[in-house]
Structure formats: structure tokens, C-alpha cells
N, C-alpha and C positions, 0 to 999 in steps of 0.2 A: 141093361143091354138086352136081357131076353124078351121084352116089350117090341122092340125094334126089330131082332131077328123077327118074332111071329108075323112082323106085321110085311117083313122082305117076304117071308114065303108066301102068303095070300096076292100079295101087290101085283105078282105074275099071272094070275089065275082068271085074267080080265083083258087077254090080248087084244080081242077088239075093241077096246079103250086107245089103246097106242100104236096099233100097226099104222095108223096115218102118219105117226111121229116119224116112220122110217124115211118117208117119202123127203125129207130135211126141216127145214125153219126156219121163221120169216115173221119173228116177231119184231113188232112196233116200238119196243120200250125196253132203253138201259136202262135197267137200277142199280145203281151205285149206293152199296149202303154199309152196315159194320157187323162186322164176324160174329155178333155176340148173339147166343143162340136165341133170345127172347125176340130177335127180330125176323120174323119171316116173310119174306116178299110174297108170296104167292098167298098166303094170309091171310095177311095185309090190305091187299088186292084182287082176291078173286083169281087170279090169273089159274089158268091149267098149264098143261105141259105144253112147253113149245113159245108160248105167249110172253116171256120176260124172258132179257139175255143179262144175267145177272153176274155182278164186277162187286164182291165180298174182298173191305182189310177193314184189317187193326183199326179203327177211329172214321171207317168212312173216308178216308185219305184219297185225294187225286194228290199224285205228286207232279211235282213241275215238268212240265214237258224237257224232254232234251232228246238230240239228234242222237250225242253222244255216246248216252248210257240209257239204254231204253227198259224200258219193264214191264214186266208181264202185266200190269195194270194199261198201261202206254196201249201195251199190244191188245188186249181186249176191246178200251175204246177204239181203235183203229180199227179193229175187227169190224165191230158192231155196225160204225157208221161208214165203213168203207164197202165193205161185204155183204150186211144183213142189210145194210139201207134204214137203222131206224130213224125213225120221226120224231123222239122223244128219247131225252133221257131228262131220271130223275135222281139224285141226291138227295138219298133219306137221312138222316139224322136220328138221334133217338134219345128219348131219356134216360137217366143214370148212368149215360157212357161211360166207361172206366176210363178207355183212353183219353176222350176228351176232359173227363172230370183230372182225369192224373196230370194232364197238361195247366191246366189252369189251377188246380191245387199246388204246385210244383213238387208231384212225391217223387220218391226217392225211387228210380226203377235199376238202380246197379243190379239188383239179383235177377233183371230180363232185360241184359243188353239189347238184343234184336229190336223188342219191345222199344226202348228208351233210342237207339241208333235210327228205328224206322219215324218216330213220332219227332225227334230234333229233326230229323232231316227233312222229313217230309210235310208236318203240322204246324204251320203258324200261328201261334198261342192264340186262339179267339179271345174278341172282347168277353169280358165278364165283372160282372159288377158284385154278384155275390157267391164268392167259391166254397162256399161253406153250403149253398143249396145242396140238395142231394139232386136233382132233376140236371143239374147243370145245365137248365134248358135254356138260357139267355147262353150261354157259351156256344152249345152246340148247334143251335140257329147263325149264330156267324160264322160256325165253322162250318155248315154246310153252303151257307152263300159264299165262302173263301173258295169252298172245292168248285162251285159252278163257274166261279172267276177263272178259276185255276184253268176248267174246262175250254174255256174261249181262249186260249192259248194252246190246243193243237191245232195244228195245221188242220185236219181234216173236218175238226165241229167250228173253226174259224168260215171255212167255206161254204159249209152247208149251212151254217147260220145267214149267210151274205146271199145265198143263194133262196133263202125263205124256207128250206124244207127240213129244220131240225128247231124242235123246243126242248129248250133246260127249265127244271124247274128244283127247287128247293122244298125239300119235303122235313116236316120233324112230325116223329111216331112218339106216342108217349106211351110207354110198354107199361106204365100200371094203370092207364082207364081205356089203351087201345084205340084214342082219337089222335087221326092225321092231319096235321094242319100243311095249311102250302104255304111259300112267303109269298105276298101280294106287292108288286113293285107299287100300284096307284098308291098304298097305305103303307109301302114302306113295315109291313108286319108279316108273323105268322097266323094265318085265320083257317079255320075249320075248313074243311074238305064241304 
């Protein structure tokens, strides 16, 4: 922890780095990606402050839209493309996911209901062919293309899609060499950034 404190109290010592950030934000790009701390968007990306409106769960999870029962996920993307106006959003993926590897291993998660209640409700088992990989990467490549499906069923990136001005794309990071592949619909694959 005391790495992290030293590094809060310098961070401030560079105001005019950020006094623009007050003026608000108007970044281009939802990234939609997973909790797990080896994954970092800004990274990842290059991005500085301001530049990514960033939507973190459990497994990279879009859950299904509903009118009914909304969630703070719901409410973020609604945010982003109704308010910030982005142009893009991305669903990153990643390798060694717990929660995607837990899902398609079928382990046992009783000792983290939340865990196990938010992943049945919300994560439709991805295809997988071999759940014994560690990378889970064939898993969580359709579990990223299930969330961008998922995504074309809100109303608001249903519209902006129809209207030309919003791209999804499907992303998978591989957190042990650090290369991003996108899925490519022409090949139907994931290929190198």
C-alpha cells in the first residue's frame, strides 16, 4: 500500500497537467472491460485523463437490458452514449479471466454468492472447446462478442448504430505478452491490433 500512498502525494504536485480536466469531458470511447487488476485501459491504450469513459465488472459483463430493473451498468452505458456522445465503444476481454475461466470450468463459487448470482444471471456460458486451457481465450473471445450482441439491445446504441454515429468492437488483451487483438467480422477472428 505505501507504494500507492507515495505515488497519491506526488500525483497532485502537477496541477497544470489537469486543471483542463475541470473544464468537464468528452471522451470518444466506452471501454467495457473486467475488474481484474492486470487489466488497465489507459495502459493498454495510451489514453490520458479525460479520454476513456470506463464501465469495470466481474467478467466484462453487459447484462441484458431491461426497462424494469436497471443497473448501474445500464446507467453508465446510457450515460456515455446519451450524454458524452461517444463514437465507440469497446469490449475488452482478457486472458486467464477467473470469471470467464469459472464459468466454463463449472467451479464451485457457493463461498461467493454475489460472484456466482451476478455470473448465472448475467454471463451466458461462452463457446469453449478446451476449459482446461489456462488463457481461456477461445471462451472469452465469444464472451466478448455475446456482450457486444448484448450491447445492440439498448435502446440508445440500437439508435446510434441506425443512425451511423456509434462503432462496437470486440477486443481480447492477453495479460501475459500484452498484445490486443480485435475480432475482424470479414474473417470472422480475433487478429492483432
Amino acid at each position: 500500500m505505501q507504494p500507492l500512498i507515495d505515488n497519491a502525494r506526488t500525483f497532485g504536485q502537477r496541477p497544470e497537467e489537469f486543471a483542463h480536466l475541470a473544464e468537464g469531458q468528452s471522451p470518444d470511447v466506452l471501454f467495457i472491460t473486467c475488474s481484474d487488476s492486470r487489466v488497465v485501459p489507459a495502459l493498454i491504450t495510451g489514453a490520458r485523463p479525460g479520454e476513456l469513459f470506463e464501465l469495470r465488472t466481474a467478467g466484462n459483463v453487459v447484462p441484458p437490458h431491461s426497462f424494469e430493473h436497471p443497473t448501474s451498468e445500464a446507467a453508465t452505458i446510457e450515460y456515455a452514449v446519451e450524454v458524452l456522445g461517444v463514437k465507440e465503444i469497446v469490449v475488452c476481454g482478457h486472458s486467464h479471466c477467473g470469471a470467464v475461466g469459472a464459468v466454463v470450468r463449472g467451479d464451485d463459487l457457493a463461498g461467493v454468492p454475489a460472484v456466482r448470482d451476478w455470473l448465472a444471471r448475467a454471463a451466458d456460458e461462452p463457446r469453449c472447446s478446451d476449459p482446461a486451457d489456462p488463457t481461456v481465450a477461445e471462451a472469452v473471445q465469444n464472451h466478448a462478442l455475446t456482450q457486444v450482441l448484448r450491447l445492440r439491445s439498448y435502446p440508445c446504441v440500437e439508435r446510434r448504430l441506425a443512425e451511423g454515429r456509434l462503432g462496437l468492437h470486440a477486443w481480447f488483451y492477453e495479460v501475459h505478452t500484452g498484445i490486443v487483438r480485435e475480432h475482424r467480422a470479414d474473417t470472422d477472428s480475433f487478429e492483432k491490433l
